[in-house]
Z-matrix of the N, CA and C atoms (Angstrom, degrees):
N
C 1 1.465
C 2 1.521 1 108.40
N 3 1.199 2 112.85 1 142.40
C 4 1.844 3 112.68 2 -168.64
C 5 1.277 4 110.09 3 -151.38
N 6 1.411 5 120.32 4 132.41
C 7 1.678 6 122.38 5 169.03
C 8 1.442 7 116.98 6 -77.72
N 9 1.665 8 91.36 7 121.15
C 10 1.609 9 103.30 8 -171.35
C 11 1.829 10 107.24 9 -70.59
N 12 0.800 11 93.45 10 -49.00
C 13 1.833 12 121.71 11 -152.13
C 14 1.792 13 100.47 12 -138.92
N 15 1.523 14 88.94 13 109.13
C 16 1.735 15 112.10 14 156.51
C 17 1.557 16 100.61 15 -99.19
N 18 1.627 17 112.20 16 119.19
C 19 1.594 18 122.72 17 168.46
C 20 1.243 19 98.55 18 -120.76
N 21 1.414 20 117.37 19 148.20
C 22 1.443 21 134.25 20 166.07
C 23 1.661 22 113.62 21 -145.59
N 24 1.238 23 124.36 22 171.63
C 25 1.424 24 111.90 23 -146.17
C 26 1.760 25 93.42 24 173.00
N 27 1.574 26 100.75 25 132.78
C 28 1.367 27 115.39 26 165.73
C 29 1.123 28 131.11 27 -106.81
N 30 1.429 29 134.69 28 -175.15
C 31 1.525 30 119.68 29 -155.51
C 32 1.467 31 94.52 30 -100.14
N 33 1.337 32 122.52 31 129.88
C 34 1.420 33 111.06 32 162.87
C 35 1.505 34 116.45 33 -129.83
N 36 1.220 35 119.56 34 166.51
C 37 1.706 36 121.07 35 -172.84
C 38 1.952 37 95.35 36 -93.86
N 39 1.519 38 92.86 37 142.28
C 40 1.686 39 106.42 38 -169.62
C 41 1.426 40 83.50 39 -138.76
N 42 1.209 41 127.35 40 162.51
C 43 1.534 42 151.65 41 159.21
C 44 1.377 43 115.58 42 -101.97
N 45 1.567 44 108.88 43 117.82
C 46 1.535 45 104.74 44 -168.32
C 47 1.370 46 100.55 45 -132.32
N 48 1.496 47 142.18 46 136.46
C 49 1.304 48 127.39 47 166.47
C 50 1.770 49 101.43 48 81.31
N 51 1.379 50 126.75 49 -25.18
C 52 1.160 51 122.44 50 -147.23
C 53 1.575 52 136.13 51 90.95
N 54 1.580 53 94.46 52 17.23
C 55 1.185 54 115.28 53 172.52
C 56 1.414 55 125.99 54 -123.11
N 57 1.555 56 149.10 55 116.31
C 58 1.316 57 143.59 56 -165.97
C 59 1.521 58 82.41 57 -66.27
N 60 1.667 59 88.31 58 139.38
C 61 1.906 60 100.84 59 163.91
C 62 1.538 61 100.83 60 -132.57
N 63 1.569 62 122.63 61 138.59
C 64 1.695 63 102.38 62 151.76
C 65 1.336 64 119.76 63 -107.53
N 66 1.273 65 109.70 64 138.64
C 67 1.446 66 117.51 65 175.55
C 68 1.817 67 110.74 66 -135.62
N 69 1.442 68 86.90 67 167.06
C 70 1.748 69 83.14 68 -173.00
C 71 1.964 70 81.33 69 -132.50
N 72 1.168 71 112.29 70 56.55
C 73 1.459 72 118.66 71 165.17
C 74 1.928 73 119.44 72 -79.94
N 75 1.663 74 95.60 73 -26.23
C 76 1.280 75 110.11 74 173.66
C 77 1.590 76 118.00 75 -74.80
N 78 1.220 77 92.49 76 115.10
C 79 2.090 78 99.83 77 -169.99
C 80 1.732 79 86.37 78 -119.92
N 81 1.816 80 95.41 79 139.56
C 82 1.577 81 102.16 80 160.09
C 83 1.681 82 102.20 81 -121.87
N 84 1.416 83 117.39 82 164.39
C 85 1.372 84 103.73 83 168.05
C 86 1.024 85 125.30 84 -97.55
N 87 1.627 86 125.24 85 155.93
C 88 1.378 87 135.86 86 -160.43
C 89 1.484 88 104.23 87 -99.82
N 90 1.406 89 111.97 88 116.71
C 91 1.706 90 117.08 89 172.39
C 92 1.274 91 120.92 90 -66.93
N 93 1.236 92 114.14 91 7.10
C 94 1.944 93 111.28 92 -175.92
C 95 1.356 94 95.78 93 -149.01
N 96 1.453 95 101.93 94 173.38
C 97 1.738 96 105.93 95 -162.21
C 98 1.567 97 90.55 96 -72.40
N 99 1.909 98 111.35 97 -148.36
C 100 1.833 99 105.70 98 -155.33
C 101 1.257 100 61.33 99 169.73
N 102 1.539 101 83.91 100 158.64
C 103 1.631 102 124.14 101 164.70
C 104 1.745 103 111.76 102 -76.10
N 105 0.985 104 128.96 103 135.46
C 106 1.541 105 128.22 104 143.89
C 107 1.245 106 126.73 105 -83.78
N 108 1.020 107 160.15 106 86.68
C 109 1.397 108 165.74 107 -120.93
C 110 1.964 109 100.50 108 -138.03
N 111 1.624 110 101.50 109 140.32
C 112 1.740 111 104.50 110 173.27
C 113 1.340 112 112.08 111 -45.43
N 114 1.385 113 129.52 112 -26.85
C 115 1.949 114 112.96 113 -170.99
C 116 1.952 115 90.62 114 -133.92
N 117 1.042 116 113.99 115 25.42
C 118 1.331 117 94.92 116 149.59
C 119 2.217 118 111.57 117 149.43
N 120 0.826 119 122.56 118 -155.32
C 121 1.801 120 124.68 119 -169.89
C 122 1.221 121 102.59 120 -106.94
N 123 1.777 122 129.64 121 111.13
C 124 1.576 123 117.01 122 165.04
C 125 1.683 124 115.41 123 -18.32
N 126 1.053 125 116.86 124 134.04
C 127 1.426 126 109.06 125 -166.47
C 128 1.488 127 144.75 126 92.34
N 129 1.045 128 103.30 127 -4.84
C 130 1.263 129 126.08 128 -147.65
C 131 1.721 130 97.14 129 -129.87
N 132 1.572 131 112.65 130 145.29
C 133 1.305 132 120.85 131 -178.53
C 134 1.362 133 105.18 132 -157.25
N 135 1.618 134 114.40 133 170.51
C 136 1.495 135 120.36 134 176.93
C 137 1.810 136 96.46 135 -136.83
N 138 1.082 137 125.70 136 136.02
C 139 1.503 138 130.70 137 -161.48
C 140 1.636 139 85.95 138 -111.33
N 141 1.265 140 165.55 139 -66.26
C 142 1.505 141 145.89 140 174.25
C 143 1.478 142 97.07 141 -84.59
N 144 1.557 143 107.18 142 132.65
C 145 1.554 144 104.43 143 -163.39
C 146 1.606 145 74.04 144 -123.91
N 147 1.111 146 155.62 145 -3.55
C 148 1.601 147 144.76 146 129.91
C 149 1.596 148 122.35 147 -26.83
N 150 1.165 149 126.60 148 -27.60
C 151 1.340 150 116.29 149 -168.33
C 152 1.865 151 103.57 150 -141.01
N 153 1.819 152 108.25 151 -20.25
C 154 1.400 153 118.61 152 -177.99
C 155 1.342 154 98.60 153 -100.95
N 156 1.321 155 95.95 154 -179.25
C 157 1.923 156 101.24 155 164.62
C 158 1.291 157 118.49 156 67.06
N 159 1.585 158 121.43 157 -168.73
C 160 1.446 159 124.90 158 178.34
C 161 1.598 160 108.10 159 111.34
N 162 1.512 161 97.51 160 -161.06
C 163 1.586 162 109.42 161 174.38
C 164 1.063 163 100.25 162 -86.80
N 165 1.845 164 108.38 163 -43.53
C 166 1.778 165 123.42 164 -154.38
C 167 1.727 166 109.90 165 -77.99
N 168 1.316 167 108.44 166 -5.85
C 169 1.503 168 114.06 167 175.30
C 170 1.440 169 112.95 168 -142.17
N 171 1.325 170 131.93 169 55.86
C 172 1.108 171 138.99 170 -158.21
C 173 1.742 172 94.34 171 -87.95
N 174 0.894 173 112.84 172 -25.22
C 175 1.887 174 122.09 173 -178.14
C 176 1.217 175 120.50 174 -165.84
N 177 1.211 176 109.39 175 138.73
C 178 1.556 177 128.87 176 -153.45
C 179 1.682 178 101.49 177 -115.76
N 180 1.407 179 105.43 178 112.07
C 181 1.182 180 111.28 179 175.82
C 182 1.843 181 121.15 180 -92.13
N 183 1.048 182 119.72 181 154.93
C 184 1.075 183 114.05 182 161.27
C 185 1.709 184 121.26 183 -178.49
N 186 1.582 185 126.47 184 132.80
C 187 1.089 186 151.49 185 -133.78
C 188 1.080 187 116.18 186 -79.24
N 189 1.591 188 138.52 187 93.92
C 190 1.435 189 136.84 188 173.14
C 191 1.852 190 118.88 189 -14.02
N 192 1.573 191 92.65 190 -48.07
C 193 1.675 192 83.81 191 -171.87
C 194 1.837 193 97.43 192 -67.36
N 195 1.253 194 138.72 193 -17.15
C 196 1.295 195 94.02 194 -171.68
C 197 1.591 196 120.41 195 -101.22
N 198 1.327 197 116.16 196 41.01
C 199 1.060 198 153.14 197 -176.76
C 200 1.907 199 104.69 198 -80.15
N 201 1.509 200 86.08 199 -58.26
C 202 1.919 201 100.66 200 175.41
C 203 1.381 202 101.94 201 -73.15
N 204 0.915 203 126.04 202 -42.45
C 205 1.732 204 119.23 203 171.04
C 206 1.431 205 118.58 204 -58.06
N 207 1.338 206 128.92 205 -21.55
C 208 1.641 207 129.02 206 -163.19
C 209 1.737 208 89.51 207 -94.70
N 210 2.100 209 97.25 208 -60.62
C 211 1.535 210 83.70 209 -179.25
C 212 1.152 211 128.72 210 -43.27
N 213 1.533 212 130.31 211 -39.33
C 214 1.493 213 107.67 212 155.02
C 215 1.455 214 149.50 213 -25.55
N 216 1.687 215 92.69 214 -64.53
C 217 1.122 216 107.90 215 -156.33
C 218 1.871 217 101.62 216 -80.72
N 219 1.699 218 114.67 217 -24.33
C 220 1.112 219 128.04 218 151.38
C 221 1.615 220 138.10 219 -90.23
N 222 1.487 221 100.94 220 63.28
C 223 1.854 222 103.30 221 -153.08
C 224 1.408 223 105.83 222 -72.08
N 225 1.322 224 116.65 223 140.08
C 226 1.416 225 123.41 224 175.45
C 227 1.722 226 109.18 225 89.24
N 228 1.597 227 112.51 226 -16.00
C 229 1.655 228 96.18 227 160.36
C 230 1.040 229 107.42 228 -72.04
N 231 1.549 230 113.55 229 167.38
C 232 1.366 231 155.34 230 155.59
C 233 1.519 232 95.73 231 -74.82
N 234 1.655 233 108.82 232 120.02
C 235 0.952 234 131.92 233 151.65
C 236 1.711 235 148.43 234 -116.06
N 237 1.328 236 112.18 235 58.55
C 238 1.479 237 121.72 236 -166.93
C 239 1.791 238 110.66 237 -71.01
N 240 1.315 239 85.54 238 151.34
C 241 1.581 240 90.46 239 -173.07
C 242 1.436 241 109.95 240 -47.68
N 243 1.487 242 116.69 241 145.68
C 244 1.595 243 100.30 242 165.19
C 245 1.839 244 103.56 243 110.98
N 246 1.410 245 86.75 244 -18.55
C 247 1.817 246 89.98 245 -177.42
C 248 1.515 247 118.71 246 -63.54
N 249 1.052 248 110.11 247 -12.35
C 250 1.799 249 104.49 248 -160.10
C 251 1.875 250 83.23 249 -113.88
N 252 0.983 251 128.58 250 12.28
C 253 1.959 252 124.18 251 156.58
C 254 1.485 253 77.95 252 100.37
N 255 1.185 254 158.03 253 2.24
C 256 1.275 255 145.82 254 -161.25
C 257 1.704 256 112.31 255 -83.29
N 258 1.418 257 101.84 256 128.11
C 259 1.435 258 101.31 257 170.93
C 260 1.425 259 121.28 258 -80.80
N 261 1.329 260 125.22 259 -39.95
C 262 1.709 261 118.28 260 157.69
C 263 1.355 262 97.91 261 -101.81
N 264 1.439 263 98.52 262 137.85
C 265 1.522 264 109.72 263 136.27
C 266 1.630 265 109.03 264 -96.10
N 267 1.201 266 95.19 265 153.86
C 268 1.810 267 123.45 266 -168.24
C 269 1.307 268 118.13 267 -140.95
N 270 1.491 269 118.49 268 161.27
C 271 1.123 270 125.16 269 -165.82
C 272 1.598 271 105.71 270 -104.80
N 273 1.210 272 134.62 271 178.60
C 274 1.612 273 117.72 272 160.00
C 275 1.440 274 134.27 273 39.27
N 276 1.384 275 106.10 274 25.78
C 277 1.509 276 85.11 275 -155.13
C 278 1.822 277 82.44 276 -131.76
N 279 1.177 278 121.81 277 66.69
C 280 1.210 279 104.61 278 171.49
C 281 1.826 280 129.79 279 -103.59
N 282 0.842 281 119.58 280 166.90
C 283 1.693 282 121.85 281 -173.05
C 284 1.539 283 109.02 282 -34.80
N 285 0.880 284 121.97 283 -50.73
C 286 1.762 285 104.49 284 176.28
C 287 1.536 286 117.89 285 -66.39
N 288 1.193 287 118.14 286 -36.95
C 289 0.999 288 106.08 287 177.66
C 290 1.763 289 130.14 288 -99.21
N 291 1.258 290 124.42 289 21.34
C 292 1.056 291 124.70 290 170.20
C 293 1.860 292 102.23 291 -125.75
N 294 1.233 293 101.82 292 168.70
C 295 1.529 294 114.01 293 -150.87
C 296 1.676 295 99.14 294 -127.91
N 297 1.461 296 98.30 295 146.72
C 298 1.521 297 110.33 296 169.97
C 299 1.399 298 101.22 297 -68.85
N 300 1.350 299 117.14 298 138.73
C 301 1.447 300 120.15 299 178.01
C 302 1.394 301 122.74 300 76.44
N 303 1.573 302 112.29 301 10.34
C 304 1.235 303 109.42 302 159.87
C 305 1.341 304 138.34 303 -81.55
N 306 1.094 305 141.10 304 127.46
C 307 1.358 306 144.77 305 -156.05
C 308 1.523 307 113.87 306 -106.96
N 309 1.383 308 123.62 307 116.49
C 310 1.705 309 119.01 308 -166.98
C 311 1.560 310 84.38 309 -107.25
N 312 1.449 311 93.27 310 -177.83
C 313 1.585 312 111.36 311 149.98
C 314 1.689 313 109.19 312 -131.87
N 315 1.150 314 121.99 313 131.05
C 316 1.153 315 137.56 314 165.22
C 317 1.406 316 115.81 315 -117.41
N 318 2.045 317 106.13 316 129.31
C 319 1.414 318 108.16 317 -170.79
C 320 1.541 319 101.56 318 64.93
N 321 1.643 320 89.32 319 -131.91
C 322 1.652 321 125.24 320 176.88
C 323 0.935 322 132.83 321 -109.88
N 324 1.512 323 107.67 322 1.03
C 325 1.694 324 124.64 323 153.00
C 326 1.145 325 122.43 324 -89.13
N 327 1.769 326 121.83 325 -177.98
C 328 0.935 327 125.27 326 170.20
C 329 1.467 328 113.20 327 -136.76
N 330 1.594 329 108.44 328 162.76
C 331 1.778 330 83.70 329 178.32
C 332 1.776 331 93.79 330 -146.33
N 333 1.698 332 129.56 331 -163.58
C 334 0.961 333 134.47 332 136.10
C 335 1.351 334 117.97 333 -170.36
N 336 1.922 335 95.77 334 161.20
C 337 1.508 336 96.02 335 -148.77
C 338 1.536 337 105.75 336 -76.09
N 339 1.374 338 108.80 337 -179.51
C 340 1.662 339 114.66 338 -143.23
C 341 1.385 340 77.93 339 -128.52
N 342 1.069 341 116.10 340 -69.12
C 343 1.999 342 124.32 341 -130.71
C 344 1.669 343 101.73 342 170.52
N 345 1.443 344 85.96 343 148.13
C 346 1.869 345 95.25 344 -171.26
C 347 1.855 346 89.85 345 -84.68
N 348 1.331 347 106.56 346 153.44
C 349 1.313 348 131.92 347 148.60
C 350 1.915 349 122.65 348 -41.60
N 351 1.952 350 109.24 349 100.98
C 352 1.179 351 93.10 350 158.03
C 353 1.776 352 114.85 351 -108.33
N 354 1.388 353 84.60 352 137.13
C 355 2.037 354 93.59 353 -177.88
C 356 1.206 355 109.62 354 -57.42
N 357 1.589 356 116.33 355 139.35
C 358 1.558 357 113.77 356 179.18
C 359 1.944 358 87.76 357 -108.03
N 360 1.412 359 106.37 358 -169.35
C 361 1.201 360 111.68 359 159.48
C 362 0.987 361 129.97 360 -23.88
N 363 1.367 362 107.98 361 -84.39
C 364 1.619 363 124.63 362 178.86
C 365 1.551 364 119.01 363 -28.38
N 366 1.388 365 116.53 364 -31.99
C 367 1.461 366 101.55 365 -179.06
C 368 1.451 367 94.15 366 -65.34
N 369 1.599 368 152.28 367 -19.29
C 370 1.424 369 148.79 368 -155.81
C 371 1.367 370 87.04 369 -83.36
N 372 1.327 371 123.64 370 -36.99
C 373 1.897 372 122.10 371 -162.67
C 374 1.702 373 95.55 372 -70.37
N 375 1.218 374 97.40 373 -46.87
C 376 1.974 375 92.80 374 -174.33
C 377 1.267 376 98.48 375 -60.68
N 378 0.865 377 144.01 376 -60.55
C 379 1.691 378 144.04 377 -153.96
C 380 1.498 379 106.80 378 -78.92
N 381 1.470 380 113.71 379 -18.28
C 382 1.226 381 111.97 380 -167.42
C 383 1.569 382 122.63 381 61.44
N 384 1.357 383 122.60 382 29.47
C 385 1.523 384 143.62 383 147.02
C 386 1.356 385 139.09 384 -128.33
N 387 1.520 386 130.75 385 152.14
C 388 1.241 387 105.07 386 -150.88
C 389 1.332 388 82.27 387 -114.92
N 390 1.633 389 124.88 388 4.58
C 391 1.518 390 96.58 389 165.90
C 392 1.503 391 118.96 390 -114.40
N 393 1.359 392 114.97 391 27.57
C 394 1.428 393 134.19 392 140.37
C 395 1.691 394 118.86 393 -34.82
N 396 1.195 395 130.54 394 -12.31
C 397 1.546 396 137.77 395 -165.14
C 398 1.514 397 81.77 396 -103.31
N 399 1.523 398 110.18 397 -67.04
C 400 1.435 399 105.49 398 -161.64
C 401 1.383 400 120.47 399 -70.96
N 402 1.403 401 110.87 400 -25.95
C 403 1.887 402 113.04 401 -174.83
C 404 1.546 403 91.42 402 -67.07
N 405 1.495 404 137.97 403 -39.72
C 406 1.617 405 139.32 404 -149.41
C 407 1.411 406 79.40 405 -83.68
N 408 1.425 407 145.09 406 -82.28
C 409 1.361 408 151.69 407 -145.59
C 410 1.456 409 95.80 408 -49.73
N 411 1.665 410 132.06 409 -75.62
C 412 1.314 411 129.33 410 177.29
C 413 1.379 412 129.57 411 -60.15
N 414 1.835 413 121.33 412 3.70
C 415 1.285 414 104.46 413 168.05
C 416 1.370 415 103.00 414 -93.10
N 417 1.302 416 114.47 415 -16.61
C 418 1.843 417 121.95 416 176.55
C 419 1.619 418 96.54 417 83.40
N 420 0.830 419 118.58 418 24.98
C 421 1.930 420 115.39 419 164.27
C 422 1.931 421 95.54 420 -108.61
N 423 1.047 422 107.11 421 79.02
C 424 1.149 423 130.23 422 -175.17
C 425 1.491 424 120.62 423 -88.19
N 426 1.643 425 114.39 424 -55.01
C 427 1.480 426 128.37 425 170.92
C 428 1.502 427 76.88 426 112.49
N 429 1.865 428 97.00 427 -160.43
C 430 0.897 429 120.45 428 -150.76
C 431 1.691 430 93.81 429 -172.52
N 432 1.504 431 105.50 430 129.84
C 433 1.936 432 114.11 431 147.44
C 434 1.199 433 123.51 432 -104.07
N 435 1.586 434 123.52 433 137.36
C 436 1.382 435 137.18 434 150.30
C 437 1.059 436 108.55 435 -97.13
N 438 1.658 437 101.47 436 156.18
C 439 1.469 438 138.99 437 145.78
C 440 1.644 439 135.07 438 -53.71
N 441 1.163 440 136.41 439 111.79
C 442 1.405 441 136.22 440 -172.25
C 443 1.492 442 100.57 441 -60.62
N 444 1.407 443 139.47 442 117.44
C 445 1.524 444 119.17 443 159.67
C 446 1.553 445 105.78 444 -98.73
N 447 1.643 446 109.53 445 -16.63
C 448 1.407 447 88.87 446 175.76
C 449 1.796 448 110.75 447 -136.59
N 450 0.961 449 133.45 448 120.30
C 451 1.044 450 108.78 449 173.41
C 452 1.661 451 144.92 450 -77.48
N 453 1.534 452 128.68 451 156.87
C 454 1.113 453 129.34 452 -171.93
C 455 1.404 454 113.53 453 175.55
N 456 1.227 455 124.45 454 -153.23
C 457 1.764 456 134.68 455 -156.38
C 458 1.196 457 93.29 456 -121.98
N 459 1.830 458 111.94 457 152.59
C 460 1.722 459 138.60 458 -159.87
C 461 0.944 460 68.98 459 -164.81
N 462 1.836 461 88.03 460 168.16
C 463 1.289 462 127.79 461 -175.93
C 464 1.776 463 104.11 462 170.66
N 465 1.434 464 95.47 463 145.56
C 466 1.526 465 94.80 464 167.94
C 467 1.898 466 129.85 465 -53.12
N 468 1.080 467 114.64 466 109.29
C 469 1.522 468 119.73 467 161.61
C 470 1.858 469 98.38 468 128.25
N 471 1.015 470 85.96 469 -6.77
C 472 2.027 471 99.19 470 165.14
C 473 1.377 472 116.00 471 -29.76
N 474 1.412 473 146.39 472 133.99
C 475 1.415 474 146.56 473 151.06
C 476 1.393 475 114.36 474 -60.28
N 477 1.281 476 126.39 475 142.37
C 478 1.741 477 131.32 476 -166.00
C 479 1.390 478 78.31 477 -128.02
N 480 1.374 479 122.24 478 127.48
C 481 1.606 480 124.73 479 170.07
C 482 1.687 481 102.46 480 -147.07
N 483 1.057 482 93.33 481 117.36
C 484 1.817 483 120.34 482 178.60
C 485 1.917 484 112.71 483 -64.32
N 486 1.698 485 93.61 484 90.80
C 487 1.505 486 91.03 485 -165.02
C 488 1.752 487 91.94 486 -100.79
N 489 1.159 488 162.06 487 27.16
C 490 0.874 489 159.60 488 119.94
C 491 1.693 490 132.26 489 -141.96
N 492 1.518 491 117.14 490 165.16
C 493 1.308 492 106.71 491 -169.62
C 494 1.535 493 96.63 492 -148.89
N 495 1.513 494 117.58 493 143.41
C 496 1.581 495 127.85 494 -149.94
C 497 2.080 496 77.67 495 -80.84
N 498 1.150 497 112.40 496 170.68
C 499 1.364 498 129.76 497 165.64
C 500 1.610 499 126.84 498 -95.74
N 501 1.515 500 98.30 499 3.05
C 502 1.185 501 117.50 500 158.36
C 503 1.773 502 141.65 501 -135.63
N 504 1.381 503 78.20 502 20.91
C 505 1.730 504 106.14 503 164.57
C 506 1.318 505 129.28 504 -54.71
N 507 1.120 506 106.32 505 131.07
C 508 1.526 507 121.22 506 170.38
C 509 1.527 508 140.05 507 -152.47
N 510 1.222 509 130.47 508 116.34
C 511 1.707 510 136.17 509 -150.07
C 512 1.552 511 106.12 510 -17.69
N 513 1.352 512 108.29 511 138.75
C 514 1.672 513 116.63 512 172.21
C 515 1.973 514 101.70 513 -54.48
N 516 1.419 515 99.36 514 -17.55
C 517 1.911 516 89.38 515 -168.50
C 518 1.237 517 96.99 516 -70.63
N 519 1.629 518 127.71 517 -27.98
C 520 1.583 519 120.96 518 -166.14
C 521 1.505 520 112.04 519 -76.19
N 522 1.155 521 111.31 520 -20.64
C 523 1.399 522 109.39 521 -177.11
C 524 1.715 523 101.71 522 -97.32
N 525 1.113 524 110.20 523 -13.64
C 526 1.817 525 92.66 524 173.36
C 527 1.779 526 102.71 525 -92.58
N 528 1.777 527 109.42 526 -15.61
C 529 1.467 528 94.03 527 159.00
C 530 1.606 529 122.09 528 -44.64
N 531 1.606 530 89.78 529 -71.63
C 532 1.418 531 103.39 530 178.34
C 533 1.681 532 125.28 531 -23.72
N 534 1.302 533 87.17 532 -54.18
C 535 2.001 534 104.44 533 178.65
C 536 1.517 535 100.67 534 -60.89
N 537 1.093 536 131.81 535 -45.40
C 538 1.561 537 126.32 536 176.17
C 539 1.425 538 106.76 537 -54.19
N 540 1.554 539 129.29 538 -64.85
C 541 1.350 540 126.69 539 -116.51
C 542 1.669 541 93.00 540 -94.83
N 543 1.337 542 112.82 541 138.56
C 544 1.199 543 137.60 542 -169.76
C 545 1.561 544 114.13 543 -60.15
N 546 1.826 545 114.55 544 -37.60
C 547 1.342 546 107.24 545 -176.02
C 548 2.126 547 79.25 546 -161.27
N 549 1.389 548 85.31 547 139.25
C 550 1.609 549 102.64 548 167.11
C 551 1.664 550 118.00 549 -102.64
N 552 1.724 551 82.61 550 136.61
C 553 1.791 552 87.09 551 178.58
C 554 1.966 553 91.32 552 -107.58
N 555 1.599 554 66.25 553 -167.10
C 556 2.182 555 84.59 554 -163.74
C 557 1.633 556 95.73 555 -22.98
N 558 1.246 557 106.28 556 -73.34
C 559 1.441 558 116.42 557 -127.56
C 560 1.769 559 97.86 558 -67.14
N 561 1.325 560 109.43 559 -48.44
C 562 1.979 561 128.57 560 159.71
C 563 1.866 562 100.30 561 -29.20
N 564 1.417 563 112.63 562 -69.31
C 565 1.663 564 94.31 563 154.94
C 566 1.201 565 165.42 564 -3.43
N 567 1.700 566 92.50 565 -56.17
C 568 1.470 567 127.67 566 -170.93
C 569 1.509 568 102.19 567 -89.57
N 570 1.760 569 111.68 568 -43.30
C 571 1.584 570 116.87 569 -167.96
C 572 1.641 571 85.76 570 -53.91
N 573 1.681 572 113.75 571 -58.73
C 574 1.424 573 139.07 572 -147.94
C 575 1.537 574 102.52 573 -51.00
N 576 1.059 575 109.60 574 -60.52
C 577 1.703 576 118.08 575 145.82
C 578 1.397 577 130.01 576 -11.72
N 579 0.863 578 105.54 577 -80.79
C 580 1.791 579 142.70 578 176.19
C 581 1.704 580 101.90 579 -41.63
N 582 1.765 581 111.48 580 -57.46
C 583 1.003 582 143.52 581 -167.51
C 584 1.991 583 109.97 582 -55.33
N 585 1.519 584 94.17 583 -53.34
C 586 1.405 585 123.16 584 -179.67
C 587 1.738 586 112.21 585 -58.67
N 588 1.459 587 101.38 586 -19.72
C 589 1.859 588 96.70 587 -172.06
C 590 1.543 589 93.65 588 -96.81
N 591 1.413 590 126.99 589 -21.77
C 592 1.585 591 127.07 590 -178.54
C 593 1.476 592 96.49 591 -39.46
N 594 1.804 593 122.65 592 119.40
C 595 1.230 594 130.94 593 170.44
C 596 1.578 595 107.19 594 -51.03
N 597 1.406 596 100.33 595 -54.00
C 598 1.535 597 119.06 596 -161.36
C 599 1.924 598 117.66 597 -69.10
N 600 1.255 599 100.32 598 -24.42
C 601 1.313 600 125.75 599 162.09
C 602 1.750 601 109.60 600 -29.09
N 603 1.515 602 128.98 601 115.16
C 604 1.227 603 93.41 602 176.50
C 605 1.609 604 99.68 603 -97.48
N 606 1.771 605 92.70 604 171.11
C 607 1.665 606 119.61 605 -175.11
C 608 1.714 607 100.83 606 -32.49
N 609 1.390 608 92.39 607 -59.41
C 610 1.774 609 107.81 608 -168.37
C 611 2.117 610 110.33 609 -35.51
N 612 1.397 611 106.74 610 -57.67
C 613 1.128 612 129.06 611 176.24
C 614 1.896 613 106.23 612 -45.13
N 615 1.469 614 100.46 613 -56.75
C 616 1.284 615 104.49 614 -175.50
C 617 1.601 616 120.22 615 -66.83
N 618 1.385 617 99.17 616 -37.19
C 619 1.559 618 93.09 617 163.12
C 620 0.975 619 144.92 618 -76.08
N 621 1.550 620 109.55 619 4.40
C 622 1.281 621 140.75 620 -173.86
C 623 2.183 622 111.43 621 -86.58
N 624 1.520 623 76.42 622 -42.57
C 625 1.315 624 96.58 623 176.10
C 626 1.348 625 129.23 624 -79.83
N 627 1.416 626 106.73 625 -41.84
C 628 1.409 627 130.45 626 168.06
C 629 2.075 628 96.16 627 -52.27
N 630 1.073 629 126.63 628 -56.78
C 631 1.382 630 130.25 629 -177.04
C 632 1.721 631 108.62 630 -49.19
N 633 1.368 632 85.36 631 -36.60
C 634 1.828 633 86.73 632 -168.71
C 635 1.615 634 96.15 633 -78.94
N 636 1.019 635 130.06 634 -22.52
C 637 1.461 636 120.42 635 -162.84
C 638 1.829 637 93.93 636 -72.94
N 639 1.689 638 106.44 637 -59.45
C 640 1.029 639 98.05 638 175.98
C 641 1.333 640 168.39 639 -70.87
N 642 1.319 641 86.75 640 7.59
C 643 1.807 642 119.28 641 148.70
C 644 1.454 643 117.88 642 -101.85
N 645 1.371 644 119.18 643 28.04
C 646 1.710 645 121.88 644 -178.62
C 647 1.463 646 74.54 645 -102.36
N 648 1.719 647 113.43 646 156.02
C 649 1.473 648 133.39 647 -173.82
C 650 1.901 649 69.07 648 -93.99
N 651 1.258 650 99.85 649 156.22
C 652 1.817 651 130.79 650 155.05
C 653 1.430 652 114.78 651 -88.86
């Protein structure tokens, strides 16, 4: 597994609708290695630090292959790395197969994943559509943020190697099931369950979940 593309990106004011917005959704990539830092990439910023940013989203991953899927489904855009707000692009690493609570090492850091990516607006301002939020959310090529546990230096062409995995892990796709599905039976429960002991899990997520249980009939 290998980092294609280090992007980082500052907040700037855009006009959308007829309204100034700032966002720091605009990522370019960086030709030389960079710092990794606990809340985010030398260079690097989040312009609403209410819903972006943190420990629990310090970097935003997201997966080269679904790049060939958009150009499709978006034929004739321009697609440069960095388009979907993502601070790495990566190889292999898509939602089924990586796990809440998995812990890589990248470079000379380390990180692990948190929680999949939900699109706010702003991804509609980059693309210049506003139903860009909803086509990304329902194809479930979503990405994914980690947590810094250690800090250090990246760079494009880096090895991503999976040095631990929680004992109650399970693919970032199951939990953006979960986030979709309207009402949980038994077994949706059990993930939900399962879901709740993830260390790495943040609080926010769990209370999220914890809510859904308690409007699930018994």
């Amino acid at each position: 597994m290998k980092l294609i593309s280090v992007n980082v990106g500052l907040p700037r004011n855009v006009t959308w609708h007829g309204t100034e917005v700032t966002t720091a959704i605009y990522k370019d990539p960086v030709p030389h290695r960079i710092a990794l830092r606990m809340l985010n990439l030398d260079g690097d910023r989040q312009a609403d630090l209410r819903v972006h940013g943190g420990e629990d989203k310090a970097v935003y991953f997201y997966p080269l292959t679904h790049y060939e899927y958009w150009k499709k489904e978006l034929s004739g855009r321009d697609l440069p790395l960095g388009i979907f707000g993502e601070n790495f692009t990566v190889d292999a690493f898509e939602e089924e197969s990586v796990h809440l609570g998995d812990r890589y090492s990248v470079g000379s850091a380390e990180v692990v994943v948190t929680q999949p990516r939900l699109p706010c607006y702003k991804l509609g301002i980059r693309f210049e559509a506003d139903d860009m939020v909803k086509r990304l959310f329902l194809s479930r090529r979503t990405g994914f943020y980690v947590a810094v546990t250690r800090e250090g230096e990246v760079g494009a062409a880096d090895q991503i190697e999976l040095i631990d995995r929680d004992p109650n892990a399970f693919p970032v796709s199951e939990i953006i099931r979960l986030y979709a599905l309207k009402r949980y039976d038994d077994a949706d429960v059990a993930v939900v369950q399962r879901a709740l002991r993830v260390v790495a899990l943040p609080e926010s997520w769990k209370r999220y979940l914890r809510q859904r249980l308690e409007h699930t009939p018994h």
